[in-house]
TORZAFI-279936 format. One record per residue (C-alpha): x, y, z; residue in one letter; residue number from 1. Coordinates in nm, 2 decimals. Each point is the difference from the previous one (the first is absolute). Example, Ala and Ser with C-alpha at 12.3 -4.5 7.8 and 13.67 -1.06 7.14 Angstrom:
% TORZAFI-279936
{{1.23, -0.45, 0.78}, a, 1}
{{0.14, 0.34, -0.07}, s, 2}
% end
This chain:
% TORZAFI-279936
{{-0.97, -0.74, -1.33}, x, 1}
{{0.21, 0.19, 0.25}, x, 2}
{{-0.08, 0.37, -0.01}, x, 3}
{{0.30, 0.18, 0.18}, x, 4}
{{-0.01, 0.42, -0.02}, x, 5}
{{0.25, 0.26, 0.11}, x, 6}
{{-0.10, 0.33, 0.06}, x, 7}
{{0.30, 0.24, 0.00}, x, 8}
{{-0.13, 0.32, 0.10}, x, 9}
{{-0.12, -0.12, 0.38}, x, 10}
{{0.33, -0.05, 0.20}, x, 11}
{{-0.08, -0.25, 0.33}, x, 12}
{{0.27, -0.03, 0.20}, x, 13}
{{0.41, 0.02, -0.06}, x, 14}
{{0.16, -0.31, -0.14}, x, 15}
{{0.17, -0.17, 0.35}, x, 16}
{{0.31, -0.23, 0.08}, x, 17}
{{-0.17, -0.34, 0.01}, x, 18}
{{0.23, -0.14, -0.23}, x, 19}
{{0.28, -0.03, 0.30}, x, 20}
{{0.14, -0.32, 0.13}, x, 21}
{{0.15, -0.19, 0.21}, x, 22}
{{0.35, -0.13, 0.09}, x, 23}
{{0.24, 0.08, -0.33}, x, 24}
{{0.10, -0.26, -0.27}, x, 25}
{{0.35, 0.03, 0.15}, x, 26}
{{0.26, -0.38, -0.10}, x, 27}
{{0.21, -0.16, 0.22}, x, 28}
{{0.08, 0.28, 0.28}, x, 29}
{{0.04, 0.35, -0.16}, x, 30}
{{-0.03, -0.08, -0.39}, x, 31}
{{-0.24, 0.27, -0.07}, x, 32}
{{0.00, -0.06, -0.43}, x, 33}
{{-0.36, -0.06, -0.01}, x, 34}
{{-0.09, 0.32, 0.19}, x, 35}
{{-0.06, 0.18, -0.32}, x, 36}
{{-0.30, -0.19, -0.10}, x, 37}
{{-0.12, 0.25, 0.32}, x, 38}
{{0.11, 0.29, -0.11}, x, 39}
{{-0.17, -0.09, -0.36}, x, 40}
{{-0.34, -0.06, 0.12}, x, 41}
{{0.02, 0.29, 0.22}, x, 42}
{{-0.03, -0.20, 0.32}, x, 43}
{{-0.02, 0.26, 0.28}, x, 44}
{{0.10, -0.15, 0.32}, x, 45}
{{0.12, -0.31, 0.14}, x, 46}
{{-0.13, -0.16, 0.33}, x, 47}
{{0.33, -0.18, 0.16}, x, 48}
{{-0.19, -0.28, 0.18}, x, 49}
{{0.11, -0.36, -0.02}, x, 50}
{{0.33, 0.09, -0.16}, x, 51}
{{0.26, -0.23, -0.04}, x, 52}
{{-0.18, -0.36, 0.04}, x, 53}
{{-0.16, -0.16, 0.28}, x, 54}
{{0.07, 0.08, 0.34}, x, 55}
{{0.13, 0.31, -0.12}, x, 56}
{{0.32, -0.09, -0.18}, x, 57}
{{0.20, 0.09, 0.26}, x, 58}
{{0.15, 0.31, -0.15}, x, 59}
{{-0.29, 0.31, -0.15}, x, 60}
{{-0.22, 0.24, 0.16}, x, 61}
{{-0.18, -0.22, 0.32}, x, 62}
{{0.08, 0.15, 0.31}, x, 63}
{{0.27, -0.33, 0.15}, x, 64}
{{0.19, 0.04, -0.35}, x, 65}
{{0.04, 0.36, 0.06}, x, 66}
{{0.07, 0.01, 0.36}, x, 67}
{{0.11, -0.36, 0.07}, x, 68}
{{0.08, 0.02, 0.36}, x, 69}
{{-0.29, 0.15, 0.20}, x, 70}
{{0.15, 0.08, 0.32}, x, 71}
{{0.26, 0.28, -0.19}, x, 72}
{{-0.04, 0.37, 0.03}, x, 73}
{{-0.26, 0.12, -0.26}, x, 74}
{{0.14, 0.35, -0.01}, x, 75}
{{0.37, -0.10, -0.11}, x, 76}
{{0.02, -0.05, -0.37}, x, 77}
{{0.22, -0.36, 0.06}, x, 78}
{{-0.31, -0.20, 0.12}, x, 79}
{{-0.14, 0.00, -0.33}, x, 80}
{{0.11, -0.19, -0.31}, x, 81}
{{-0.14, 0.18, -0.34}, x, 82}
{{0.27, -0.20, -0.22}, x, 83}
{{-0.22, -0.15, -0.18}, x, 84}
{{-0.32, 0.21, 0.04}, x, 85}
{{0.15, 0.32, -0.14}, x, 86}
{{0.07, -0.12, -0.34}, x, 87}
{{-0.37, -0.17, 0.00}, x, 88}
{{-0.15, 0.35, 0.01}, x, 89}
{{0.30, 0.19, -0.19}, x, 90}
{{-0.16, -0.22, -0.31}, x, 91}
{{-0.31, 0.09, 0.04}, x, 92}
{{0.05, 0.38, 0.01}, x, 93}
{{0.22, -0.02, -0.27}, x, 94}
{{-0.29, -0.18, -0.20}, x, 95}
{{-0.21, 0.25, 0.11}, x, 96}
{{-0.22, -0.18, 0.25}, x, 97}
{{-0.05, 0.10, 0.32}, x, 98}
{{0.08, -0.24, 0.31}, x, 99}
{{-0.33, -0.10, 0.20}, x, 100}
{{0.14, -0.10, 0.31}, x, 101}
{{-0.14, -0.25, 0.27}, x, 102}
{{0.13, -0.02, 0.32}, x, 103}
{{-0.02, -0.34, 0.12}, x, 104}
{{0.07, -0.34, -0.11}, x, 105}
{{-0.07, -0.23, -0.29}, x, 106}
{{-0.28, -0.30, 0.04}, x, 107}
{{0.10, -0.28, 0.17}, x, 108}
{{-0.22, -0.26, -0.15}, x, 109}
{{0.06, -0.30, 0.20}, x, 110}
{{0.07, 0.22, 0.33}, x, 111}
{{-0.23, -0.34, 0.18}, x, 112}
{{0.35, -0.15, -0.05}, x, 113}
{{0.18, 0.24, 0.17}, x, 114}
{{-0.04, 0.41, 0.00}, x, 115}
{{0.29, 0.16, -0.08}, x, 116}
{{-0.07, 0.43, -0.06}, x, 117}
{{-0.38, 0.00, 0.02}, x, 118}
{{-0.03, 0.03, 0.36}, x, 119}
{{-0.02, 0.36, 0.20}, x, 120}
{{0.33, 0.17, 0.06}, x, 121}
{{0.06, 0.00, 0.38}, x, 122}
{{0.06, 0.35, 0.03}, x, 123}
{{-0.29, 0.20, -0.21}, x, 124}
{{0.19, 0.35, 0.00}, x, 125}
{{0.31, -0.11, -0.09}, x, 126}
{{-0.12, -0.19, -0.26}, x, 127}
{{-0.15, 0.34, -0.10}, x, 128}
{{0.31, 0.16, 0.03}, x, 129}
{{0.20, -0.25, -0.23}, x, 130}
{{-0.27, 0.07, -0.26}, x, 131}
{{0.06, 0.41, 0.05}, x, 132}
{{0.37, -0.11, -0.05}, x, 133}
{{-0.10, -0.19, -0.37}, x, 134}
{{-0.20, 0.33, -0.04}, x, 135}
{{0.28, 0.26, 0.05}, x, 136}
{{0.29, -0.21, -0.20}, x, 137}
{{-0.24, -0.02, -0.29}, x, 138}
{{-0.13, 0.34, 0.02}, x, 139}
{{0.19, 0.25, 0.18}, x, 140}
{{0.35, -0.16, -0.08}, x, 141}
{{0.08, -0.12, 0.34}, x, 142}
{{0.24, -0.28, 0.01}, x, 143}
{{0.15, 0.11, -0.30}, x, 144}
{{-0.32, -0.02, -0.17}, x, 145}
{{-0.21, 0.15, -0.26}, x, 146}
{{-0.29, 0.25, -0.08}, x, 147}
{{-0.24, -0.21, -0.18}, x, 148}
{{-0.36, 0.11, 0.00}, x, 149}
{{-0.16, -0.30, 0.14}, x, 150}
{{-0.32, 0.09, 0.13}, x, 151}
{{-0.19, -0.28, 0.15}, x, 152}
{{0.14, -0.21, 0.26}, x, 153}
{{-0.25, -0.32, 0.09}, x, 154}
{{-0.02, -0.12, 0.37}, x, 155}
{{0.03, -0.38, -0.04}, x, 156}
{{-0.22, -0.18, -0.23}, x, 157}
{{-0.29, -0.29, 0.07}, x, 158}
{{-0.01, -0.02, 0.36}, x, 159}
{{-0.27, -0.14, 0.03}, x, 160}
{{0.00, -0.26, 0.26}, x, 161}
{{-0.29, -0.18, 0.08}, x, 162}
{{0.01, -0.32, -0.19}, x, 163}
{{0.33, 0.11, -0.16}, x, 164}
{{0.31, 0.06, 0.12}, x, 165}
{{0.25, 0.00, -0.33}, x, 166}
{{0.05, 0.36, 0.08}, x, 167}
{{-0.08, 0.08, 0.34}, x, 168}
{{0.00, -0.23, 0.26}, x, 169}
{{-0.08, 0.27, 0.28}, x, 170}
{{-0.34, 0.10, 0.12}, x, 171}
{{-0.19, 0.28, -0.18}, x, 172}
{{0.05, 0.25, 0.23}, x, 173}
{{0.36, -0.04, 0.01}, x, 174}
{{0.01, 0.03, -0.38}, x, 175}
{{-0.18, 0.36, 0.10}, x, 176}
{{0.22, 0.06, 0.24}, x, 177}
{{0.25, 0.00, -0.23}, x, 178}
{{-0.16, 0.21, -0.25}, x, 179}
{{-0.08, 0.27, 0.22}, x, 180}
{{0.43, 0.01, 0.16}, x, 181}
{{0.07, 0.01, -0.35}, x, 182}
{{-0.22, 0.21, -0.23}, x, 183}
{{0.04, 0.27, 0.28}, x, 184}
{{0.36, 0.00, 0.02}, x, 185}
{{0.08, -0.02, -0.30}, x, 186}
{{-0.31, 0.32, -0.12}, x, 187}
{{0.15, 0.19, 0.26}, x, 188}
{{0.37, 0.01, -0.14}, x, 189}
{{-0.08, -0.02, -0.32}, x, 190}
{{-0.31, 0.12, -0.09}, x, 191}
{{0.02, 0.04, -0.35}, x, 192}
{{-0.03, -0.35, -0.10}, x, 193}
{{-0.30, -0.20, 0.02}, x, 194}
{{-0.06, -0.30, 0.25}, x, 195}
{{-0.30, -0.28, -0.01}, x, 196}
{{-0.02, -0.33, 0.03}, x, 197}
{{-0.13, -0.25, 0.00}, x, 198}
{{0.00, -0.25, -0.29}, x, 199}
{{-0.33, -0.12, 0.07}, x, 200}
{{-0.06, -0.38, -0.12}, x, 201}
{{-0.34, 0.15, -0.18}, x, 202}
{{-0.36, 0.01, 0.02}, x, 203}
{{-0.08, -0.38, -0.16}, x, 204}
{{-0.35, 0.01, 0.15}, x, 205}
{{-0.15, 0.26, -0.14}, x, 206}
{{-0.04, -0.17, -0.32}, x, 207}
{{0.04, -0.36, 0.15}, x, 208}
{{-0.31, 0.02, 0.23}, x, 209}
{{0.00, -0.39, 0.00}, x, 210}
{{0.33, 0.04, 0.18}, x, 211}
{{-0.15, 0.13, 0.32}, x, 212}
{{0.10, -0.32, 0.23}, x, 213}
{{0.36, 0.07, -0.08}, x, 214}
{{0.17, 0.11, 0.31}, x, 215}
{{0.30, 0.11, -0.20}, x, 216}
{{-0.17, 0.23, -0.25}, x, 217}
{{-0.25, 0.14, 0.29}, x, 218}
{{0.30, 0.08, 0.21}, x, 219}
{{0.15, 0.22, -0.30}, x, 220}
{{-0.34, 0.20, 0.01}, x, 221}
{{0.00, 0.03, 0.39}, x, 222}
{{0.38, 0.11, -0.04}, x, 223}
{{-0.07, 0.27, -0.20}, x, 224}
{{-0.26, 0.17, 0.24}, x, 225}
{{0.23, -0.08, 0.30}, x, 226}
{{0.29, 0.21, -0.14}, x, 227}
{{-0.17, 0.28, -0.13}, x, 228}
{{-0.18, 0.05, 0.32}, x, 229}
{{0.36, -0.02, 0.19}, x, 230}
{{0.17, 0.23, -0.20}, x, 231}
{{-0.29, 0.25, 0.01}, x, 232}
{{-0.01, 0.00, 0.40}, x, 233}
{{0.37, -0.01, 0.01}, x, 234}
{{0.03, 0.24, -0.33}, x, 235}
{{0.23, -0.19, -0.16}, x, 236}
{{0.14, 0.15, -0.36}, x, 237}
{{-0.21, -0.18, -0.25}, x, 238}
{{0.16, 0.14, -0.33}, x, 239}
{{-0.11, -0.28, -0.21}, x, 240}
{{-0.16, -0.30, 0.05}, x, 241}
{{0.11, -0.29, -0.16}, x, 242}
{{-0.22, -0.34, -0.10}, x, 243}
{{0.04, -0.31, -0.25}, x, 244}
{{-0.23, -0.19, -0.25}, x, 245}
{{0.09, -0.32, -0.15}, x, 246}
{{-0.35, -0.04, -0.13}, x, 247}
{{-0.18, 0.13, -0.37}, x, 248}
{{0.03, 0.30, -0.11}, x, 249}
{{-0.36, 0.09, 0.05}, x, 250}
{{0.07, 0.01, 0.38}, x, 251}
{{0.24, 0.31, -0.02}, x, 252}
{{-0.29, 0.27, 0.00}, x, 253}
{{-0.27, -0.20, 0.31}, x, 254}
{{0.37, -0.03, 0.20}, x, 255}
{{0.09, 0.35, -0.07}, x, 256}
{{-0.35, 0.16, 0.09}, x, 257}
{{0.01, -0.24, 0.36}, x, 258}
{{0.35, 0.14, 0.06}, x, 259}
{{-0.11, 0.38, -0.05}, x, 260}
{{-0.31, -0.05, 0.20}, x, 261}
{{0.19, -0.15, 0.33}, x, 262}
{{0.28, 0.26, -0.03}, x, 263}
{{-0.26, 0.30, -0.03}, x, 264}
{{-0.24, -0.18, 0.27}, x, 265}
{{0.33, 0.02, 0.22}, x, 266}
{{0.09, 0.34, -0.08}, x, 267}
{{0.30, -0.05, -0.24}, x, 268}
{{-0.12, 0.17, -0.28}, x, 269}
{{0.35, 0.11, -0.17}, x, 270}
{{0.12, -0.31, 0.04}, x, 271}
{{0.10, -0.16, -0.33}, x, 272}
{{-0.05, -0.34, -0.15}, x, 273}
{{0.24, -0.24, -0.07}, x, 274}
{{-0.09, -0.37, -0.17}, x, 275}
{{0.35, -0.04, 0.02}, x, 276}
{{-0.01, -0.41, -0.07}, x, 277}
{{-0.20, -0.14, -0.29}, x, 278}
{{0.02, -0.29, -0.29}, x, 279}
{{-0.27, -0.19, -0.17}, x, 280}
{{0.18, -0.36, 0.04}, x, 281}
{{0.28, -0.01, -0.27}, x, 282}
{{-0.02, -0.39, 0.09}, x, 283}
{{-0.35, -0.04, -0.08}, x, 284}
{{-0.06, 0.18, -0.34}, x, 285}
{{0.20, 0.00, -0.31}, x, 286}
{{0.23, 0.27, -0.15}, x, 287}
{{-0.22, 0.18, -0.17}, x, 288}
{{-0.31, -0.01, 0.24}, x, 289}
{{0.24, 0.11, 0.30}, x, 290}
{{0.08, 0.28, -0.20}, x, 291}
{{-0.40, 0.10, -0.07}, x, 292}
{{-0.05, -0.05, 0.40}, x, 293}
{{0.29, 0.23, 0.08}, x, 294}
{{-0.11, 0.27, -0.20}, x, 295}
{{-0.36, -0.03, 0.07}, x, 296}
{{0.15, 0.03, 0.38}, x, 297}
{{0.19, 0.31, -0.07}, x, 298}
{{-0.29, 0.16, -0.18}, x, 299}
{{-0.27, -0.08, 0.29}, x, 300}
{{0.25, 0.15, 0.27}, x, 301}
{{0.06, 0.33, -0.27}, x, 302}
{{-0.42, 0.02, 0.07}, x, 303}
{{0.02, -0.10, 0.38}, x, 304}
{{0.10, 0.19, 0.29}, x, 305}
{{0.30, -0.19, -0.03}, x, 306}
{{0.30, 0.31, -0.02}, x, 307}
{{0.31, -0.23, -0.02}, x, 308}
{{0.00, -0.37, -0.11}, x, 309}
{{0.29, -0.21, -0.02}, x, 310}
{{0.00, -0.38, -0.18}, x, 311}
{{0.19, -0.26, 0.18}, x, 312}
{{0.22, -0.05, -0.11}, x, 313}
{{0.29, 0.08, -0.25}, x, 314}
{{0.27, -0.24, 0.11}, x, 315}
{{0.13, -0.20, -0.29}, x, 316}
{{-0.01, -0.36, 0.17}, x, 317}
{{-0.23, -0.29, 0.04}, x, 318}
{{-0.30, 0.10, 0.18}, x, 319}
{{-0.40, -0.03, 0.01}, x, 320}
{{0.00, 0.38, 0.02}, x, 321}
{{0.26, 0.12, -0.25}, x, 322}
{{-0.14, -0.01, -0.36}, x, 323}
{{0.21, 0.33, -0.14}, x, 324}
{{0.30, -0.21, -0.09}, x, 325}
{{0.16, -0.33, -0.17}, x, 326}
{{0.22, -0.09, 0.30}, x, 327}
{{0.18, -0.30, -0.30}, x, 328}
{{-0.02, 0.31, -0.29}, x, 329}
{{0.02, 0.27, 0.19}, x, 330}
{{-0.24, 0.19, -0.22}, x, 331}
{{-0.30, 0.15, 0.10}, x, 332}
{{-0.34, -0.20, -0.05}, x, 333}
{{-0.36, 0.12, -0.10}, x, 334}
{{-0.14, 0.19, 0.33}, x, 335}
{{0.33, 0.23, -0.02}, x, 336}
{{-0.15, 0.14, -0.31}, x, 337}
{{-0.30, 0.12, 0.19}, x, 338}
{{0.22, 0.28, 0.21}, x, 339}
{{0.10, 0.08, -0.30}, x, 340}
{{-0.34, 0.08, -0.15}, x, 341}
{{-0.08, 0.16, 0.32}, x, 342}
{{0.26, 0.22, -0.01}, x, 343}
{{-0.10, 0.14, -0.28}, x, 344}
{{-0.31, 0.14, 0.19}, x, 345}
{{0.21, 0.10, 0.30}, x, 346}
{{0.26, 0.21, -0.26}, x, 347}
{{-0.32, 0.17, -0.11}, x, 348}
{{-0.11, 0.13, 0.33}, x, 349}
{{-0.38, 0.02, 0.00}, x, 350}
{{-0.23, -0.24, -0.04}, x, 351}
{{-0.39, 0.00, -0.14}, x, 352}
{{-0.30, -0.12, -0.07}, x, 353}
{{-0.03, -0.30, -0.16}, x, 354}
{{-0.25, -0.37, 0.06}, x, 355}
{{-0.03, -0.28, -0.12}, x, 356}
{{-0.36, -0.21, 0.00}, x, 357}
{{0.19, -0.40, -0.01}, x, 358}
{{0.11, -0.14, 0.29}, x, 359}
{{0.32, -0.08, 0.07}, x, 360}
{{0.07, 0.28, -0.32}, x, 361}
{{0.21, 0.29, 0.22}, x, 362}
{{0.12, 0.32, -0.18}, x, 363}
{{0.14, 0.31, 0.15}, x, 364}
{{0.16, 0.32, -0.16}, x, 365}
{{0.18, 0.29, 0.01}, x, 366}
{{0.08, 0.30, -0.18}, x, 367}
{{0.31, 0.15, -0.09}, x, 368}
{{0.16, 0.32, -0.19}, x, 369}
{{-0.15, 0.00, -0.37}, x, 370}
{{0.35, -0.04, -0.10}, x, 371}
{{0.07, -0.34, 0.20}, x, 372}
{{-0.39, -0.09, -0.03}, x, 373}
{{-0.23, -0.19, 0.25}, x, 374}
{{-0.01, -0.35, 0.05}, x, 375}
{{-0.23, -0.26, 0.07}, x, 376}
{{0.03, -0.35, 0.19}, x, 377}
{{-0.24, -0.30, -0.09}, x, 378}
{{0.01, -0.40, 0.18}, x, 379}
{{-0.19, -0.25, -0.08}, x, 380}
{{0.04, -0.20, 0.30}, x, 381}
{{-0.21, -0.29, -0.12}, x, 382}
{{0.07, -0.30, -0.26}, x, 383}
{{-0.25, 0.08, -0.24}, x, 384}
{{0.06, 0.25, -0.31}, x, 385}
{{-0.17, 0.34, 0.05}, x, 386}
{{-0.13, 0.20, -0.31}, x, 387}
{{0.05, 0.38, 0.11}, x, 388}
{{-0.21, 0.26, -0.12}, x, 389}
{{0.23, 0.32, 0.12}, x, 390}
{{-0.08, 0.36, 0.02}, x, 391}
{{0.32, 0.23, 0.06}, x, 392}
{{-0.23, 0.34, -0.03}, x, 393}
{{0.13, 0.07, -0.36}, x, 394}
{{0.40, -0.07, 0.07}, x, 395}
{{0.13, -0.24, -0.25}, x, 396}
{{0.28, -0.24, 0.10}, x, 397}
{{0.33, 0.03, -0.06}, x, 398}
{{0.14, -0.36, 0.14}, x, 399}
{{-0.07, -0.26, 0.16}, x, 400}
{{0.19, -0.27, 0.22}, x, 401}
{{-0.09, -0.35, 0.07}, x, 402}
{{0.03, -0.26, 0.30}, x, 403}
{{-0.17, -0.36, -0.04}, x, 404}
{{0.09, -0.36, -0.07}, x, 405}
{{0.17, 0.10, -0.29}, x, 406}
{{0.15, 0.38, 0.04}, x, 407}
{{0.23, 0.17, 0.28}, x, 408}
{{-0.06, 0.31, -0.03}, x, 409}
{{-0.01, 0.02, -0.38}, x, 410}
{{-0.07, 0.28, -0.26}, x, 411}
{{-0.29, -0.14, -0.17}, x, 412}
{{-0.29, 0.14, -0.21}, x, 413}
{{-0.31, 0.08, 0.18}, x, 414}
{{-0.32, -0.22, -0.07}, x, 415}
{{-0.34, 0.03, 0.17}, x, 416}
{{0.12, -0.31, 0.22}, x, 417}
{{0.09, -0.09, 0.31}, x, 418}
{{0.21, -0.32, 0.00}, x, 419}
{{-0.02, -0.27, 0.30}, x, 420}
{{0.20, 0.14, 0.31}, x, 421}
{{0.14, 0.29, -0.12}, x, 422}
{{0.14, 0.37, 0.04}, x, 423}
{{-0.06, 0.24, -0.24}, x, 424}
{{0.15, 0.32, 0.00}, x, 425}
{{-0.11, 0.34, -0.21}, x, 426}
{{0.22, 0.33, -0.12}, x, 427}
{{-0.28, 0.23, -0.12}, x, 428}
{{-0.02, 0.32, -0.10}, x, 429}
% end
């Protein structure tokens, strides 16, 4: 017997945006029909990395798409080519997401065959400035642009290059060097957005002990400490930090705590968190059980440290890391159901107390106006049934939703059950 309780009169924290994600579900080049399965589930923001295929696509948001030629004048609005860039992020605003942009390039997995955008620019500041240019168009309507609020700009992403060189095939301190050119330039003209970096690989040994001997994962521990202590003796902007997990979700919170105790042991202690790359393996788990992973996921970062999390990703195509959408149907699958349940914590504001005693049982909750009530989010993230024994503190349900094998999402009538790998959402009042 699972005994979950909710207490509704101790608030804990705000409900935050972990239910972002990553690149859009946008077809072919600019067929944005599927973008209102984001504005549904309330999706908040949308990190533009590895848009438009492999190698970058040739055409959205990397910096050689935008400015193609790099010995042009960054300050004259001709160099750059927004064509197809500008309608990317038009969508998303209009869907009521707001662009997450990384300045950089996307992965170039086989780079050991040849590198073609993941080596250093050769000139740091005007690689600085051409991001300053991206800035301006976007926000400040240069270059007969817009005034979006887009507020955090990324400095490259997984530069990590000891042992890996699919994104950076520099040295670590020119991947600093970079960071520093840019995240001052571009704080000093415009400092009302936020700048960070740097889309850490993650923190595998910390539950993965046994995995000490690996060079690679050591090397993302020993990158970590290296920047931090760089951009605190060259004080670097450090808006946000940003960091990926690709593991369980019951490695969100030890991750999160490790993150906040290097950034306050470096003095960065406004600096926010970003887990702004995470999945549980679409390819390894059924529908159903991906979907009682992801939402496990996004209810240990709501209880983390964790401000902003973003899944990777929403792209509607063939991929180990998608698992939102059919790319034959073009419907949405289970896990998509999960930001939907979650949204109905984040519409509600506040969230509080509530525990479970099961493992792998997670619950969180949040209260609302008495006339739109509170709501309440229960996984079962394992394959065995779970009998439920639930206290709501006298509030008496007034619906209930279901995700599993069998439901998507579902009106169904509540029963002192939790079924195999699955969601289960509450309206109470």
């Amino acid at each position: 017997m699972t005994k979950v309780s909710v207490d509704f009169s101790r608030t804990i924290r705000p409900v935050k945006k972990v239910h972002a994600v990553g690149q859009p579900p946008l077809l072919g080049w600019s067929n944005d029909s599927l973008f209102h399965f984001l504005t549904e589930a309330g999706i908040p923001y949308s990190r533009l990395h590895d848009v438009g295929g492999p190698f970058g696509g040739g055409r959205y948001v990397d910096i050689p798409n935008i400015f193609r030629d790099f010995d042009a004048d960054p300050d004259d609005p001709a160099s750059y080519d927004f064509t197809w860039t500008d309608p990317l992020i038009a969508s998303l605003v209009k869907a009521g997401v707001e662009p997450y942009y990384r300045l950089g390039v996307t992965i170039e997995n086989e780079s050991y065959r040849k590198a073609y955008h993941v080596t250093p620019p050769k000139d740091f500041r005007k690689w600085a400035k051409i991001c300053a240019g991206i800035v301006r168009h976007y926000t400040k309507g240069w270059a007969n642009g817009f005034h979006y609020k887009m507020t955090y700009w990324e400095i490259w992403n997984e530069p990590e290059c000891i042992e890996r060189k699919e994104m950076w095939t520099g040295t670590w301190e020119q991947y600093m060097e970079l960071y520093e050119v840019t995240s001052k330039l571009l704080k000093a003209e415009f400092p009302e957005i936020k700048v960070g970096g740097y889309g850490s690989c993650g923190f595998y040994l910390l539950s993965h002990p046994e995995r000490k001997d690996d060079i690679k994962q050591a090397s993302f521990m020993e990158c970590f400490d290296r920047f931090l202590a760089c951009a605190k003796e060259k004080q670097c902007p450090l808006d946000f930090f940003s960091w990926h997990d690709y593991d369980e979700p019951e490695t969100v919170v030890l991750w999160a705590d490790y993150v906040d105790k290097k950034l306050r042991e470096y003095g960065f202690t406004h600096t926010e968190q970003h887990l702004n790359e995470w999945n549980c393996h679409p390819s390894w788990r059924g529908r159903a059980a991906h979907s009682a992973a992801t939402a496990a996921f996004l209810l240990e970062m709501q209880r983390s440290k964790v401000e902003i999390g973003m899944f990777y990703d929403a792209q509607c195509g063939v991929s180990p890391y998608g698992g939102l959408f059919n790319p034959l149907t073009r419907q949405v699958l289970k896990a998509y159901w999960a930001f939907c349940s979650f949204n109905e914590l984040y519409r509600r504001k506040n969230e509080v107390f509530s525990s479970s005693d099961t493992e792998n049982v997670y619950v969180c909750a949040s209260s609302g106006t008495e006339e739109e009530g509170s709501a309440v989010m229960i996984v079962n993230n394992s394959q065995k049934e779970q009998s439920l024994e639930l206290d709501l503190g006298g509030k008496s349900i007034l619906s209930c939703r279901l995700t599993d094998e069998t439901f998507d999402f579902a009106p169904v009538v509540f029963r002192n059950a939790l079924p195999p790998f699955s969601v289960m959402l509450l309206l109470v009042r």
